[in-house]
NUTOR-376788 format. One line per 8 residues: number of its first residue (from 0); their letters; for each residue x, y, z of N, C-alpha, C. Coordinates in nm, 3 decimals. Example, Ala and Ser with C-alpha at 12.3 -4.5 7.8 and 13.67 -1.06 7.14 Angstrom:
<sites>
0 = as = 1.319/-0.569/0.780/1.230/-0.450/0.780/1.320/-0.330/0.780  1.285/-0.225/0.708/1.367/-0.106/0.714/1.290/0.003/0.787
</sites>
This chain:
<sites>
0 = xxxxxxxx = -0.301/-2.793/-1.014/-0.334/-2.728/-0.887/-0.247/-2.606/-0.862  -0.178/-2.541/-0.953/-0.107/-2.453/-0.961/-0.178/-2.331/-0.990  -0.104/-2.169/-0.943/-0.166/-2.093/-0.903/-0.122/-1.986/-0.980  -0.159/-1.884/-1.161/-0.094/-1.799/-1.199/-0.080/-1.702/-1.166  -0.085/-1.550/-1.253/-0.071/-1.436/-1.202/-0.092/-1.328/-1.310  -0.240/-1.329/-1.283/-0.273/-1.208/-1.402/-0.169/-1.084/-1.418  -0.196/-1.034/-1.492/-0.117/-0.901/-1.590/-0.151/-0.796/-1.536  -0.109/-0.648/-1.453/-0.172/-0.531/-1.445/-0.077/-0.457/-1.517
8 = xxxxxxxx = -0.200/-0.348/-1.550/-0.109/-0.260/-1.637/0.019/-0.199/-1.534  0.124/-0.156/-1.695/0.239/-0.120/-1.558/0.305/-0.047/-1.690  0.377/0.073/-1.644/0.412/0.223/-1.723/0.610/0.178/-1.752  0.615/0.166/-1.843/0.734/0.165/-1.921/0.786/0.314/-1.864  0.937/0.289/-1.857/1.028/0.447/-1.911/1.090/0.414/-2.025  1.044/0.563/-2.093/1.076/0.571/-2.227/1.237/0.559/-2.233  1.308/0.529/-2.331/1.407/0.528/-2.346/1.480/0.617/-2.514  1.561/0.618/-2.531/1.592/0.615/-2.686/1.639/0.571/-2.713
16 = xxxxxxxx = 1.634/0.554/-2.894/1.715/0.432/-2.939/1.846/0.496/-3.051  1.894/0.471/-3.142/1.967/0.541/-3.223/1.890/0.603/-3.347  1.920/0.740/-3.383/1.904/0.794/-3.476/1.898/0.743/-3.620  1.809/0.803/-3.702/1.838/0.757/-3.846/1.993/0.786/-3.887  2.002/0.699/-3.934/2.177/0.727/-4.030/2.154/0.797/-4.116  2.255/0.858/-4.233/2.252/0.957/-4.328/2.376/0.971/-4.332  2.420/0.937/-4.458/2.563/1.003/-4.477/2.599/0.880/-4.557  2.699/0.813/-4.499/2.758/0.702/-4.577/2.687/0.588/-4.648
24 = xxxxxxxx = 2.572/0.564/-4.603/2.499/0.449/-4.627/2.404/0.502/-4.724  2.379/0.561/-4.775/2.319/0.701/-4.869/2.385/0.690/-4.984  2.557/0.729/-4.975/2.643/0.741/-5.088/2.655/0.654/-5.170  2.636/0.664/-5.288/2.704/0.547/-5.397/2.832/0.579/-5.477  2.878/0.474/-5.560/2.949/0.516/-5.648/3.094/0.513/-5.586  3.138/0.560/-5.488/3.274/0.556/-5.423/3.389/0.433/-5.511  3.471/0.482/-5.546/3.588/0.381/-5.570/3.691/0.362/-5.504  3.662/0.427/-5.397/3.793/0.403/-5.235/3.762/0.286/-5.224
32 = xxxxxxxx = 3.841/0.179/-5.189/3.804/0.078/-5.100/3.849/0.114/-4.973  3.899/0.197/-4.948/3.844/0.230/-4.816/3.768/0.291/-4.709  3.656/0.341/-4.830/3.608/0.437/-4.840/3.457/0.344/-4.791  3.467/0.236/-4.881/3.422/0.163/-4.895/3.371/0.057/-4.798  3.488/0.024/-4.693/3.517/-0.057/-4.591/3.443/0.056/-4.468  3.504/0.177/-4.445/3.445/0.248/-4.375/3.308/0.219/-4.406  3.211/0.279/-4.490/3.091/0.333/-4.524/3.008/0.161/-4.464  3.062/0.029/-4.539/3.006/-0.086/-4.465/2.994/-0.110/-4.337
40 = xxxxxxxx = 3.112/-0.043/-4.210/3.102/-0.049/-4.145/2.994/-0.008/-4.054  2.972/0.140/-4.087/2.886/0.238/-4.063/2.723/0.217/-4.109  2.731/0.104/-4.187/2.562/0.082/-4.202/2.587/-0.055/-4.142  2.641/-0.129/-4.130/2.633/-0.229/-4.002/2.580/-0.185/-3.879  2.668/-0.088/-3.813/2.577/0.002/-3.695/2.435/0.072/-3.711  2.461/0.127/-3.849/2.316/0.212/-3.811/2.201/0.109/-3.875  2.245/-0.052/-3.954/2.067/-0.147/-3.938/2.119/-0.172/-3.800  2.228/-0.223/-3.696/2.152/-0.247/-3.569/2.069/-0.162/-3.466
48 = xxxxxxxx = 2.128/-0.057/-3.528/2.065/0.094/-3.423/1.880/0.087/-3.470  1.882/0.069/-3.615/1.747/0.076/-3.692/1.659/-0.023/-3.569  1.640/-0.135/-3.502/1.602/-0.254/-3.427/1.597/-0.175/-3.290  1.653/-0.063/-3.276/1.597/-0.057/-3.083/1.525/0.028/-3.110  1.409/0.020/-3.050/1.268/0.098/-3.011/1.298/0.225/-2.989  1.293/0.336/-3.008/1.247/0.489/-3.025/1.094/0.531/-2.935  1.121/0.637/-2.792/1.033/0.679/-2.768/0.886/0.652/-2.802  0.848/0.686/-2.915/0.730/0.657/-2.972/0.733/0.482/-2.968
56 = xxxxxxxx = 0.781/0.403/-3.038/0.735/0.238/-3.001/0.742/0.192/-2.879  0.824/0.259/-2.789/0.794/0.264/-2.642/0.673/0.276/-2.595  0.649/0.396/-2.609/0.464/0.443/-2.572/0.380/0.376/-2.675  0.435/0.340/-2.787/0.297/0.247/-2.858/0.272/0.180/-2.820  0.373/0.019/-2.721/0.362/-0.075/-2.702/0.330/-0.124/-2.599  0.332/-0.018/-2.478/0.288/0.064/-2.347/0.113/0.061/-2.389  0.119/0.133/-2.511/-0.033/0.158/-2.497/-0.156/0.027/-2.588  -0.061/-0.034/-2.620/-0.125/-0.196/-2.675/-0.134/-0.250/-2.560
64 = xxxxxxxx = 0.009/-0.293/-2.490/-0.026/-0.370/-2.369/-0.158/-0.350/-2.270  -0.133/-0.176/-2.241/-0.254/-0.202/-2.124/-0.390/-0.199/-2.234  -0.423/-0.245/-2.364/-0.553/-0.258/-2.405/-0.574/-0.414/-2.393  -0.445/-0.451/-2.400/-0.429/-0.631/-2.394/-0.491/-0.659/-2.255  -0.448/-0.580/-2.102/-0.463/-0.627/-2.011/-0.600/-0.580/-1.981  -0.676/-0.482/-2.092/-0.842/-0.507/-2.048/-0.903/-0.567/-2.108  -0.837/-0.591/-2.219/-0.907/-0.722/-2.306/-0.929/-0.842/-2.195  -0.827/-0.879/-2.178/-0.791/-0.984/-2.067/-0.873/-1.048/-1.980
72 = xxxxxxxx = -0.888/-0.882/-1.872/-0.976/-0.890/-1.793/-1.155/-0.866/-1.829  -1.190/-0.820/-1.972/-1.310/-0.878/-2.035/-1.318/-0.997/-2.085  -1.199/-1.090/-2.107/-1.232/-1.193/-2.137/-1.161/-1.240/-2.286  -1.189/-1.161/-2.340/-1.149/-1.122/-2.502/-1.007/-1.164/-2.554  -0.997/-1.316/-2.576/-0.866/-1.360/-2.595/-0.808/-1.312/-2.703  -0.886/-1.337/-2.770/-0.840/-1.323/-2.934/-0.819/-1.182/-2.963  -0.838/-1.073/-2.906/-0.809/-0.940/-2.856/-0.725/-0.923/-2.834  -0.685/-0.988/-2.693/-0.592/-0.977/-2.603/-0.432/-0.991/-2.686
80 = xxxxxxxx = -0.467/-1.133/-2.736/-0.332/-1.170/-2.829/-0.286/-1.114/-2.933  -0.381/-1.021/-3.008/-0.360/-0.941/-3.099/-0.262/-0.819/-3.055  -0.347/-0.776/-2.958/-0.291/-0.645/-2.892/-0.141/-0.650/-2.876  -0.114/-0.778/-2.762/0.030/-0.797/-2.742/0.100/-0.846/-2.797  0.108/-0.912/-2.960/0.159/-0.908/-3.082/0.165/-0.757/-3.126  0.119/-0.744/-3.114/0.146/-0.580/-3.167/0.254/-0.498/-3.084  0.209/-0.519/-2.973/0.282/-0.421/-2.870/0.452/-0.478/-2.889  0.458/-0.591/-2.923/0.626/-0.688/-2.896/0.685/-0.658/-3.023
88 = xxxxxxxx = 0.559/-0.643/-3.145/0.627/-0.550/-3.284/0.693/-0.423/-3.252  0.625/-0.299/-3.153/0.702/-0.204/-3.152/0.790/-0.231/-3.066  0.808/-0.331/-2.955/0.884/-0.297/-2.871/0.933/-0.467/-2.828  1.024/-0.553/-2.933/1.006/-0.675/-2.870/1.074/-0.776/-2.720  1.152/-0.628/-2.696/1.183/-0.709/-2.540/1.114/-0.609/-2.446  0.984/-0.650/-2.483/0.879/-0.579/-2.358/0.880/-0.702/-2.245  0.899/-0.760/-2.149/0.893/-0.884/-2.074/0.768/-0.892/-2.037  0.720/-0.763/-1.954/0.545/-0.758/-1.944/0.460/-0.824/-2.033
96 = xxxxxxxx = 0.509/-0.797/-2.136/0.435/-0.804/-2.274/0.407/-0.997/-2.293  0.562/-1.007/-2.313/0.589/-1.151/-2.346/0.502/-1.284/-2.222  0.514/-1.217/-2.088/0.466/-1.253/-2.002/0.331/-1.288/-2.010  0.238/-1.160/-2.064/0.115/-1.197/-2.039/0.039/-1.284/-2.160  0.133/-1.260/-2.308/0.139/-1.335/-2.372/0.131/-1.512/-2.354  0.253/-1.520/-2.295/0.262/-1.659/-2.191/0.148/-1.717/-2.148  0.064/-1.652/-2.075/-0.019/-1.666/-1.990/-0.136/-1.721/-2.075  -0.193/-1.614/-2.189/-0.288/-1.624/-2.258/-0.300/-1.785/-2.348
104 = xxxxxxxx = -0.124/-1.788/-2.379/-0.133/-1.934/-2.451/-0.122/-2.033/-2.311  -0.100/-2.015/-2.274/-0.134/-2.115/-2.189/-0.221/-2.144/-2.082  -0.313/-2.068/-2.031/-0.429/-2.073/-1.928/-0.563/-2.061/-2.038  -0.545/-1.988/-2.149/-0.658/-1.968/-2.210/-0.692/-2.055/-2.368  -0.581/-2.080/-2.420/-0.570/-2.093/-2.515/-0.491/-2.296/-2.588  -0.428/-2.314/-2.413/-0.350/-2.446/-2.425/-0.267/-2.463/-2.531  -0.193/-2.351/-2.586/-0.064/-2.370/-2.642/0.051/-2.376/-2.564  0.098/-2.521/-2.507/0.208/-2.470/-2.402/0.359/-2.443/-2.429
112 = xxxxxxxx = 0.359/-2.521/-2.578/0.498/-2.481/-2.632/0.553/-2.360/-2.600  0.403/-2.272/-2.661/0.412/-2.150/-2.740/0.437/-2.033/-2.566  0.360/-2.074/-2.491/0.347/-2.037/-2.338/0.468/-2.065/-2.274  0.549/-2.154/-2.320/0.665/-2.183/-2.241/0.817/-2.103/-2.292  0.750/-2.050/-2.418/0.862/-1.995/-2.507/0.852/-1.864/-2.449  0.724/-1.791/-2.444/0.699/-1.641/-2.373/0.782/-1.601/-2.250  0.703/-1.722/-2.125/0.792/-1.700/-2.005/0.937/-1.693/-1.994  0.956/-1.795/-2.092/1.145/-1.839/-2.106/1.170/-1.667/-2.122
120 = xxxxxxxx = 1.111/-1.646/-2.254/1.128/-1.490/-2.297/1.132/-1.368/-2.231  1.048/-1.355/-2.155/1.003/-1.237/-2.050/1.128/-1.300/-1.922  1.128/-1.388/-1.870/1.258/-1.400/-1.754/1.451/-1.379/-1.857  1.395/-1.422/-1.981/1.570/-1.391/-2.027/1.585/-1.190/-2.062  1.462/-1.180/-2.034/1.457/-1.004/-2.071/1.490/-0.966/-1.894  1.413/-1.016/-1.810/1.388/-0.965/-1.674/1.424/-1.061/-1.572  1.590/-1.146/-1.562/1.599/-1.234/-1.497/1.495/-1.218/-1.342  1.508/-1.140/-1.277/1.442/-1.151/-1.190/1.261/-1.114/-1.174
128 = xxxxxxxx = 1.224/-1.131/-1.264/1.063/-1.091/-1.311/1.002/-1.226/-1.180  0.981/-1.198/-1.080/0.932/-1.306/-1.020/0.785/-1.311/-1.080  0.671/-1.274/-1.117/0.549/-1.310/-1.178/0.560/-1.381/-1.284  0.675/-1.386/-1.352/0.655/-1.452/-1.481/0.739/-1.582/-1.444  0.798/-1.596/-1.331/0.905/-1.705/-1.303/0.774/-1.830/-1.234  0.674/-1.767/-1.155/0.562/-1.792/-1.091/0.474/-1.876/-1.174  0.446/-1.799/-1.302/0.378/-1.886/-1.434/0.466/-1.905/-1.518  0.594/-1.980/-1.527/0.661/-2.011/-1.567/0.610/-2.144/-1.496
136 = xxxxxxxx = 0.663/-2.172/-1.373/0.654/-2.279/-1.277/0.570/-2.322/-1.296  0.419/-2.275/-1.314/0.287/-2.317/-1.278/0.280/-2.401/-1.388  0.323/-2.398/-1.532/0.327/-2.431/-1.638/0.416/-2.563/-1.635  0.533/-2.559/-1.581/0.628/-2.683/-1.550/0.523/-2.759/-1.473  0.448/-2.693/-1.386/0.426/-2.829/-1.285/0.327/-2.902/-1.319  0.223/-2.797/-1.483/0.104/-2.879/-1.548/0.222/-3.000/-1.630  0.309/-2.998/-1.694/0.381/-3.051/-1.732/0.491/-3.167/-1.730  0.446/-3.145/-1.569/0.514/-3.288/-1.489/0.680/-3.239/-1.460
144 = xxxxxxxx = 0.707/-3.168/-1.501/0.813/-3.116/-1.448/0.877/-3.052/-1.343  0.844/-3.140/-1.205/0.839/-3.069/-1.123/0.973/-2.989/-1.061  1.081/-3.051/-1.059/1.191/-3.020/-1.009/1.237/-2.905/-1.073  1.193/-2.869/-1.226/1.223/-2.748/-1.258/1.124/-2.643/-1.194  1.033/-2.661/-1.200/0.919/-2.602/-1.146/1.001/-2.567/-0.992  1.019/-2.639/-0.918/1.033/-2.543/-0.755/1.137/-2.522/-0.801  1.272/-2.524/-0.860/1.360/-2.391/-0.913/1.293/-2.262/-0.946  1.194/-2.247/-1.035/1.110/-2.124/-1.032/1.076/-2.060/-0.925
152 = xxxxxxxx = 1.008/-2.166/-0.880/0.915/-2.089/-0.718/0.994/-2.044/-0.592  1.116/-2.111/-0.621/1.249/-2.063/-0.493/1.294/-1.955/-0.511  1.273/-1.935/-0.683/1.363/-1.789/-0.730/1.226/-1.674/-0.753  1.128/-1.683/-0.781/1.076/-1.596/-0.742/1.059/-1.563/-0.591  1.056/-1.658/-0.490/1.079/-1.649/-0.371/1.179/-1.514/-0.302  1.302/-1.540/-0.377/1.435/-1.473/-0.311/1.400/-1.353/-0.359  1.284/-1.328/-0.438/1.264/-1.162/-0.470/1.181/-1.078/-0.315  1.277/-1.046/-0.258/1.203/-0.983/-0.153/1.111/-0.880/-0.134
160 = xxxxxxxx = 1.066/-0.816/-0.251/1.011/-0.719/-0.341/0.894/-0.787/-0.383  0.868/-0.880/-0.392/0.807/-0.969/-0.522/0.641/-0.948/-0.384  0.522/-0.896/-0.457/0.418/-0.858/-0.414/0.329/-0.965/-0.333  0.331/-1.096/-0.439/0.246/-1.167/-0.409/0.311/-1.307/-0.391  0.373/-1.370/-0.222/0.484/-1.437/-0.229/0.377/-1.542/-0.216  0.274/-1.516/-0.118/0.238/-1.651/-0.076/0.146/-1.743/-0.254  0.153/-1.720/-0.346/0.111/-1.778/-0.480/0.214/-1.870/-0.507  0.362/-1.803/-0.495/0.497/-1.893/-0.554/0.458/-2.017/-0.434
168 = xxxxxxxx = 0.497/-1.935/-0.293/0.516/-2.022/-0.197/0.358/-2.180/-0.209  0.257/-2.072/-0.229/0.165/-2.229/-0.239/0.194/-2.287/-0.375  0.241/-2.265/-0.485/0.271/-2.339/-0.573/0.404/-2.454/-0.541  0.523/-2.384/-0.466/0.596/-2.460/-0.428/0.552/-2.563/-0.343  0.492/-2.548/-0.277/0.410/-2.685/-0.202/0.348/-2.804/-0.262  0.357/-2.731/-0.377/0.273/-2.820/-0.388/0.359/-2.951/-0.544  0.455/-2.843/-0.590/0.593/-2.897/-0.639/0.609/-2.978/-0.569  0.727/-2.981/-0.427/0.716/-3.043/-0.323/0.627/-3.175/-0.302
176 = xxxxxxxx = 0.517/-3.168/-0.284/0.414/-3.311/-0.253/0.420/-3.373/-0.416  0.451/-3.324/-0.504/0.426/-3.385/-0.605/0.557/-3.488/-0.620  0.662/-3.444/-0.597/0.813/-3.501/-0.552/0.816/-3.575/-0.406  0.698/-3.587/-0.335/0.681/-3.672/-0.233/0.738/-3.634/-0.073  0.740/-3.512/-0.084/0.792/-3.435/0.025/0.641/-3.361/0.094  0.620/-3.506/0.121/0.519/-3.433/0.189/0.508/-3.329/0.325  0.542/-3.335/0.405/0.585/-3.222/0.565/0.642/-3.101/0.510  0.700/-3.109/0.394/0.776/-2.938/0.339/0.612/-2.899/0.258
184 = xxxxxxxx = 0.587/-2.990/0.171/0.471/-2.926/0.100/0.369/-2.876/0.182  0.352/-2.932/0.304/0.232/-2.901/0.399/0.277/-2.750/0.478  0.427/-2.767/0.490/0.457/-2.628/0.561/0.433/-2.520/0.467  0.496/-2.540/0.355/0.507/-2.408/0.255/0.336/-2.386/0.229  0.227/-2.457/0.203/0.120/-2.390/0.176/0.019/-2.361/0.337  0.080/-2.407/0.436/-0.009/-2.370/0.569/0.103/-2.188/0.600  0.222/-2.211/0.493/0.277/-2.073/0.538/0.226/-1.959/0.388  0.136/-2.036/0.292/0.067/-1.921/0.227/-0.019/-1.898/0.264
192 = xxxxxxxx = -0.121/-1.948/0.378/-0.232/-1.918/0.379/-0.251/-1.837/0.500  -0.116/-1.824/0.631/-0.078/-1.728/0.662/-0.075/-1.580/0.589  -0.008/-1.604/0.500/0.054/-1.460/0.409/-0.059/-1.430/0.356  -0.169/-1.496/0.333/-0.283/-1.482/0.254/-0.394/-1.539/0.252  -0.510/-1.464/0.360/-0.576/-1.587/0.443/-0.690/-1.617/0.330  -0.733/-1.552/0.265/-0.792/-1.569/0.144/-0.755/-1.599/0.011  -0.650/-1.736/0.026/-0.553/-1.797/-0.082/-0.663/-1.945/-0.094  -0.759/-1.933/-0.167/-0.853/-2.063/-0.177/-0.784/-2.154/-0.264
200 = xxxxxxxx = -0.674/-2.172/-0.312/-0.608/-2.267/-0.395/-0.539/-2.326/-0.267  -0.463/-2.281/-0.172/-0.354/-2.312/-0.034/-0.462/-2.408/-0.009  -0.586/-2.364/0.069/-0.658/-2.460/0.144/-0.727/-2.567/0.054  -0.734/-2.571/-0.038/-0.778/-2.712/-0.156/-0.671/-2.720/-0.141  -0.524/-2.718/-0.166/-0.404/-2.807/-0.150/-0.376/-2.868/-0.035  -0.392/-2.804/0.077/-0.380/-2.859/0.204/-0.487/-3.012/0.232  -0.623/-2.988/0.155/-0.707/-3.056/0.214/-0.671/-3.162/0.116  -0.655/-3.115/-0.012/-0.603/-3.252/-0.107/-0.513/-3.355/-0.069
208 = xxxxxxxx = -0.416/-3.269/0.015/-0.301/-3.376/0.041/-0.369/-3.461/0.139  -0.396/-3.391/0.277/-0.464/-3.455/0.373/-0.560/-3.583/0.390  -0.654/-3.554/0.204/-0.743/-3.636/0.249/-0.652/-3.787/0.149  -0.603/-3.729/0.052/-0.476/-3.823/0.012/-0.428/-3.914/0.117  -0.370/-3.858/0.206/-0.343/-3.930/0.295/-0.386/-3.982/0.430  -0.489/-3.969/0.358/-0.570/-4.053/0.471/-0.599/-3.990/0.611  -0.572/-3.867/0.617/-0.599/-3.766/0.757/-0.771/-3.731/0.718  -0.859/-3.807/0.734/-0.978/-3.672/0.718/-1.009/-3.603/0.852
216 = xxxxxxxx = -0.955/-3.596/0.962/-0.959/-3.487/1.019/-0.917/-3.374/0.948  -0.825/-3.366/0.966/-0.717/-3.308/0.882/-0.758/-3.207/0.752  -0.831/-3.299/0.692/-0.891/-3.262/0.562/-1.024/-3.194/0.600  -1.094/-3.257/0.682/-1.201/-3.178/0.719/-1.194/-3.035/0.786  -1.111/-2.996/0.826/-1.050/-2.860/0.911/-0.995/-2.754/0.749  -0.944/-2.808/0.657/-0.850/-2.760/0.571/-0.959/-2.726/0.489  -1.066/-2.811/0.461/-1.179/-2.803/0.347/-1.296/-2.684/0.396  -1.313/-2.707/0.528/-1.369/-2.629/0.631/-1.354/-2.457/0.608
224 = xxxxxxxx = -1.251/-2.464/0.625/-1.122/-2.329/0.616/-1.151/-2.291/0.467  -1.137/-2.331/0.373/-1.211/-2.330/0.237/-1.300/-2.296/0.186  -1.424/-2.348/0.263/-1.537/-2.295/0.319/-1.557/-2.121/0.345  -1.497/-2.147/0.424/-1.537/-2.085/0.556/-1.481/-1.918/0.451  -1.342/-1.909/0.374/-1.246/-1.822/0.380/-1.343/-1.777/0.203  -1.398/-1.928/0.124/-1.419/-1.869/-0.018/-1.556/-1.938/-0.051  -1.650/-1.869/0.034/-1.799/-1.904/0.032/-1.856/-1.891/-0.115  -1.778/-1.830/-0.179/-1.888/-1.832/-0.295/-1.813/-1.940/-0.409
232 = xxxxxxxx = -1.721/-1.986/-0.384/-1.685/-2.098/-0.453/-1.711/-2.238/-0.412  -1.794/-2.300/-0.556/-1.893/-2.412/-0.529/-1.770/-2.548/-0.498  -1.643/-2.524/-0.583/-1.565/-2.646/-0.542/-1.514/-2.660/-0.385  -1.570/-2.539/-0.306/-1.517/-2.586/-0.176/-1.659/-2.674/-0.077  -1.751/-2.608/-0.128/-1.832/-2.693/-0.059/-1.860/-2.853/-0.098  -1.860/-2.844/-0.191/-1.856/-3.009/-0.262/-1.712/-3.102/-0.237  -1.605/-3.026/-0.210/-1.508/-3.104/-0.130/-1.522/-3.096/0.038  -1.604/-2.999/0.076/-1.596/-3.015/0.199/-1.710/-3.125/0.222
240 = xxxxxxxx = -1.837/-3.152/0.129/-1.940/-3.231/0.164/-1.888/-3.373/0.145  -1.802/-3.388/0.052/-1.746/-3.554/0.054/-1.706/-3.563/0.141  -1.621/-3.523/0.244/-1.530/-3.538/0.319/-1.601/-3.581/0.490  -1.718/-3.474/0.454/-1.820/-3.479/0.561/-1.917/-3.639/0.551  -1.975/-3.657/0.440/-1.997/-3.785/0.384/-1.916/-3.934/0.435  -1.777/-3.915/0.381/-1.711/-3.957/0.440/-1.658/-3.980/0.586  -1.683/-3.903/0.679/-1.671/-3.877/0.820/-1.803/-3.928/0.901  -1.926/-3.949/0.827/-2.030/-4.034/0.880/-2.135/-3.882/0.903
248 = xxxxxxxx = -2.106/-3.746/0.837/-2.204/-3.639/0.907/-2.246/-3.645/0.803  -2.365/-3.705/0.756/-2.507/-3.701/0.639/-2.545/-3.534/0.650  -2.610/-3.509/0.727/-2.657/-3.405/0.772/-2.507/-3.246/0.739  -2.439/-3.253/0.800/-2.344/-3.136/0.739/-2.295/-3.192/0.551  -2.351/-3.286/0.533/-2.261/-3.345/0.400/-2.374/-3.303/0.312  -2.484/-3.247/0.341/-2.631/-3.243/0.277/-2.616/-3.086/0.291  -2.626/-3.024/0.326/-2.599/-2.881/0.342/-2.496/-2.821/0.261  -2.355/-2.878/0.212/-2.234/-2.862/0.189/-2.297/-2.891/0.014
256 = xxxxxxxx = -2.330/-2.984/0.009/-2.405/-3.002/-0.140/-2.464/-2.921/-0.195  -2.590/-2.852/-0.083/-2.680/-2.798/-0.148/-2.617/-2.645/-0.141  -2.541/-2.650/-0.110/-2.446/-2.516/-0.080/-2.364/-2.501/-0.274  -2.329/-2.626/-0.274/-2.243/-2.638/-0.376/-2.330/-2.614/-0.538  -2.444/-2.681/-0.463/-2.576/-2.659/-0.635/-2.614/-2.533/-0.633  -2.675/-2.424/-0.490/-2.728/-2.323/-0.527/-2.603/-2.222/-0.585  -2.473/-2.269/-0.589/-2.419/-2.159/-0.623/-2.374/-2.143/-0.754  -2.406/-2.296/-0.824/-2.358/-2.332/-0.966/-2.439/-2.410/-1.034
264 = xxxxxxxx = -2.612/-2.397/-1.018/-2.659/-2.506/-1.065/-2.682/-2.538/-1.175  -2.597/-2.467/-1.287/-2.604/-2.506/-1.462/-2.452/-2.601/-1.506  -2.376/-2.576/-1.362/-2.233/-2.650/-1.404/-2.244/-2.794/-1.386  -2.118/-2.807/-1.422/-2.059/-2.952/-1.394/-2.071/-2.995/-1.217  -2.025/-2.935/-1.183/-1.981/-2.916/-1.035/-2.123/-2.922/-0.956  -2.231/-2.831/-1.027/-2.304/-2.851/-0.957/-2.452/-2.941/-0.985  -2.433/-2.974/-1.084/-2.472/-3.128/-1.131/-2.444/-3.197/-1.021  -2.360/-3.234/-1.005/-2.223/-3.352/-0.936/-2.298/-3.357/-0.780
272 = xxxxxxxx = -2.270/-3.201/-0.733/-2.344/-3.177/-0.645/-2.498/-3.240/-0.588  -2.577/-3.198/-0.675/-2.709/-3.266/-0.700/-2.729/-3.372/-0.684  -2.654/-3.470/-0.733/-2.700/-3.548/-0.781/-2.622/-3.669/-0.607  -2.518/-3.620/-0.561/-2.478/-3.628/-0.428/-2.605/-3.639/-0.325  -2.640/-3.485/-0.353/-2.736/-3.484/-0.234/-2.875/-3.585/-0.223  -2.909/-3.630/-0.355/-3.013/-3.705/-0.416/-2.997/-3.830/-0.377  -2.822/-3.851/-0.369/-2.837/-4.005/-0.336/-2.828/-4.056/-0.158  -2.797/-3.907/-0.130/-2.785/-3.937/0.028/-2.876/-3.913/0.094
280 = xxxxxxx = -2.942/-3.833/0.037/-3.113/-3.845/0.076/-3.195/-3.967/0.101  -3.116/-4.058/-0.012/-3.255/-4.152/-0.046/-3.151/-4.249/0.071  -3.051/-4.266/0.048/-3.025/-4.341/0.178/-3.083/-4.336/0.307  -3.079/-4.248/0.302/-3.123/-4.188/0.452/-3.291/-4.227/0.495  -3.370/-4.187/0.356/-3.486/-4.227/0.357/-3.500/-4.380/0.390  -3.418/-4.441/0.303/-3.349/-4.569/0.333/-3.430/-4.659/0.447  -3.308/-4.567/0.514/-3.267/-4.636/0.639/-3.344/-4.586/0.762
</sites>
């Protein structure tokens, strides 16, 4: 029930790196040994200088990334991952890079090792990268790890800069209820959906907990809101129609269904849907 954070493109400053060497590391033959000792020294520095990116792998890896992030957003995984393998060849502490990498193995692809190694990667490049600390978390909390997980979401939090708070903050909530804190989890996502009244993950968390616990008022107002805020998504009407079902309104629970099939009727969801409304029909006929 966790909430990531796609990739936008975003413009590197070029930097430079060290020059080709020439001179000592070139020479042969020398019978100084100290000549010798020097000249080793001096190609010690210039293979580490050889490893930092140069202007040009800067802008190469700049210009892989943002093909990665339209791959992305076409869909095109196997694209996508290519691209930003490439881009981390010219430039491998790109964090952007590593980040969206992250993402791909793990939202698209279900490598989470490999997804958990990226984020680690992109936050030890950009301690304070709150987007990647965000799906970092989101990843702990598929993982059952929750307590590391709201360490993430607190510290992308303290980024006061950080664009899109109320995502951490409803993920932390939901950390929180998973650790059994329920009244903090309920505050932190009724305070994302403040920050973001069109946060349709906040209000499925709110209504989840609610109807969890046995509030279906509660749940019915939250699912409602769901509704109401992300009409064209079929999982809100089909949680708002159980709930209604549940509450004894046939009639709003029949509407909420057929709400849920016309908007998905080749899915799962709206199968499910269907097949809801079919049986509460015939009750009804029933009775």
């Amino acid at each position: 029930m966790a909430t990531t954070e796609v990739p936008t493109r975003q413009r590197w400053k070029t930097g430079y790196g060290c020059a080709p060497q020439r001179g000592p590391c070139s020479r042969r033959g020398s019978s100084d040994p100290r000549w010798a000792a020097a000249a080793l020294w001096l190609c010690l520095v210039a293979a580490a200088c050889a490893h930092v990116p140069g202007p040009s792998d800067l802008r190469a890896a700049q210009l892989h990334y943002d093909l990665a992030v339209e791959a992305m957003k076409a869909g095109k995984v196997t694209e996508a991952v290519a691209e930003l393998q490439t881009a981390l060849k010219r430039n491998p502490d790109f964090p952007e890079a590593h980040n969206a990498l992250g993402l791909l193995y793990h939202m698209s692809l279900h490598r989470l090792h490999k997804a958990e190694a990226a984020y680690r990667r992109a936050l030890e490049l950009r301690p304070n990268y709150s987007e990647a600390a965000n799906n970092y978390g989101a990843l702990l909390l598929e993982l059952g790890r929750y307590k590391e997980a709201q360490a993430l979401f607190e510290k992308a939090l303290d980024d006061v800069l950080y664009p899109t708070p109320y995502l951490a903050r409803g993920n932390l909530g939901w950390a929180l209820y998973k650790q059994g804190q329920v009244d903090k989890a309920l505050e932190e996502l009724r305070m994302a959906v403040v920050l973001q009244p069109k946060f349709c993950a906040g209000y499925r968390n709110i209504g989840i907990i609610l109807e969890e616990q046995g509030d279906l008022t509660g749940a019915l107002d939250a699912y409602a809101n769901y509704a109401q805020q992300c009409p064209e998504v079929p999982d809100a009407h089909y949680r708002l129609g159980q709930v209604r079902q549940a509450a004894g309104d046939r009639a709003g629970a029949l509407r909420s269904y057929e709400k849920c099939f016309n908007l998905a009727p080749k899915a799962t969801i709206g199968h499910e849907c269907a097949k809801r409304y079919e049986a509460l029909q015939q009750v009804g006929s029933a009775g």
